[in-house]
C-alpha angles and dihedrals in degrees: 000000000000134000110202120188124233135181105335109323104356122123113192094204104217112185120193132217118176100312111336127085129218122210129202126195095343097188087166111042089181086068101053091040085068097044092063096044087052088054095046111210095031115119127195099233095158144041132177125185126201095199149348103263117129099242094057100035103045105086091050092094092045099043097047088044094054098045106004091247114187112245116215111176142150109309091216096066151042125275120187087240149044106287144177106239114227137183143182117301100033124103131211127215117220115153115322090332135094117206116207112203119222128196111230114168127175106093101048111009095245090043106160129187125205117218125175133168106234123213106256100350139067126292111268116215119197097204106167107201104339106091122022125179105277095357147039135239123280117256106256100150110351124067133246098265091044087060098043090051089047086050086045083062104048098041080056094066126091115311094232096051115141103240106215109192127186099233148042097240102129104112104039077055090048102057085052094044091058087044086056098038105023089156093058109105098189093051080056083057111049088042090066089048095059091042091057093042085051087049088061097048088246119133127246092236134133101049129195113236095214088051087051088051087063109045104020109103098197082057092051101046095128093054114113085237094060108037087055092047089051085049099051102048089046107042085226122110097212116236090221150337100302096044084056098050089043091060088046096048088043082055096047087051087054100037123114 
């Protein structure tokens, strides 16, 4: 599994099996175009999109016209290209893997995720710009309890899932998420860890999403530490979960 930069902080994950290449969200098709002549024999057969926005969504012409890749994406919007819908509960076959889509709305209104168990290795989630390692996407379309049920449903799969964001956001969460949880001692250390990985000029990605259980704060919004951190910083005791997550998602907006 690759994680190939495009444009400032986005990764276009590609995944190989023999001789064919899945990939996942090619906002620059440019990008992945190089990849493949620099692995000779590997051909894109497959690409799955998470959601409509431009940056991961540009590359699609330019990548079917050049090697006639299939196109699976969120039934409910456009794509720039022919493409196969697809919405939560269906599976699609590609190699020796089985992706289950799952709707996750909250960012863009269609919003879709792609998990799959993996022989021998971890589960692999696909999951655009809804989670992110220590955040969440920010509420373009959806609403605040959409995202906090689409979240519901991530931080339910396997513990040892490999967490595949689109973007190499980590740090930038991180510094909110220990303004959020200052108290939490395994975010501090996770946050070293990245440090250390971005030193090195290494990305954050994959994440563990029973890491991100621990020291995401938009995972933990019902924790007493949260929700009176939430409090604090707003005046406002919150009514219930979403209002909480609301207040959190509206700080990290503001948040510099």
């Amino acid at each position: 599994m690759t994680p190939v930069p495009a444009f400032a902080d986005n990764y276009i994950w590609l995944l190989q099996h023999q001789q064919q290449v899945l990939a996942v969200d090619p906002g620059d098709g440019q990008a992945v175009l190089q990849w493949l002549a620099s692995e000779p024999g590997l051909q894109l057969d497959t690409i799955l999109v998470t959601h409509h926005h431009a940056d991961h969504t540009g590359g699609l012409k330019a990548l079917v016209q050049a090697t006639g890749a299939r196109v699976f994406g969120p039934a409910l919007e456009k794509l720039p290209v022919p493409f196969t819908p697809v919405s939560d509960g269906q599976a699609i076959a590609w190699g020796p893997l089985q992706w289950q889509v799952l709707d996750v709305p909250g960012h863009t209104s269609g919003h879709v995720a792609y998990w799959t168990p993996v022989p021998g290795q971890n589960p692999i989630l696909f999951c655009g710009d809804t989670l992110f390692s220590g955040g969440c996407g920010r509420l373009f379309e959806g609403t605040a309890a959409q995202m906090l049920q689409s979240l519901d449903r991530l931080s339910q799969l396997p513990a040892h899932t490999r967490v595949c964001c689109a973007h190499e956001y980590t740090l930038s969460n991180l510094k909110f998420a220990r303004a959020v949880d200052p108290e939490n001692t395994a975010l501090a250390a996770y946050e070293q860890a990245c440090l250390r990985l971005r030193e090195q000029g290494l990305p954050t990605l994959p994440a563990n999403l029973g890491q991100e259980r621990l020291i995401n704060p938009f995972l933990r919004s019902r924790s007493s530490a949260v929700r009176a951190a939430a409090a604090q910083h707003t005046g406002l005791t919150a009514q219930d979960d979403v209002m909480v997550f609301a207040q959190l998602r509206e700080w990290k907006n503001q948040f510099k």
